[in-house]
C-alpha positions in Angstrom: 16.5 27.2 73.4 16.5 27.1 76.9 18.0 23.1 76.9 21.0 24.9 75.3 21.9 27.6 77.9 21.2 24.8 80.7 23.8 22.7 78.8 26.5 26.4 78.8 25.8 26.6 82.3 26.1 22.9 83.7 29.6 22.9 81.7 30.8 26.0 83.1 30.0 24.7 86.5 31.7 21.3 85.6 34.9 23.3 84.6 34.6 25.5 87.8 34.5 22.2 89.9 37.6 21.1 87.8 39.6 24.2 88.2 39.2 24.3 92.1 41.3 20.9 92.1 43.7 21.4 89.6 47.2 20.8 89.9 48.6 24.1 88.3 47.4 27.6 87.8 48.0 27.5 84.3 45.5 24.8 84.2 42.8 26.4 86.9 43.6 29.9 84.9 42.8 27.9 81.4 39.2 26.0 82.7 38.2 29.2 83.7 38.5 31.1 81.3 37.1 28.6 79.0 33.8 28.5 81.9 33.6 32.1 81.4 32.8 31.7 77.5 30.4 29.2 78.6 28.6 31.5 81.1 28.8 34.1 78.3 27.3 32.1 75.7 24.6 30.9 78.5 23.4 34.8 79.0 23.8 35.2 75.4 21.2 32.2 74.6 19.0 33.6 77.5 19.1 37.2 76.2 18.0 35.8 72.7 15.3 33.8 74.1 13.9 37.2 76.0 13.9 38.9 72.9 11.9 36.7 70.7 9.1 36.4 73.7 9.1 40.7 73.2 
């Protein structure tokens, strides 16, 4: 479970690192926002993981 929010966050920093160089804002706006549901789903994996430790 934890391989799987590694995987959400590594993306959204790979989209991050894409957004800083690219060549529109519509494009930096768009891998952003798409990072953001990664980082989302990331905390959301991780939150899930807490609760079945409770």
């Amino acid at each position: 479970m934890l391989d799987r929010a590694l995987m959400h966050v590594r993306a959204a920093i790979a989209l991050r690192d894409c957004a800083a160089s690219a060549p529109s804002d519509v494009v930096r706006h768009l891998l952003m926002k798409v990072a953001a549901i990664h980082e989302a789903r990331a905390r959301k994996v991780l939150r899930a993981s807490q609760a079945r430790r409770r």
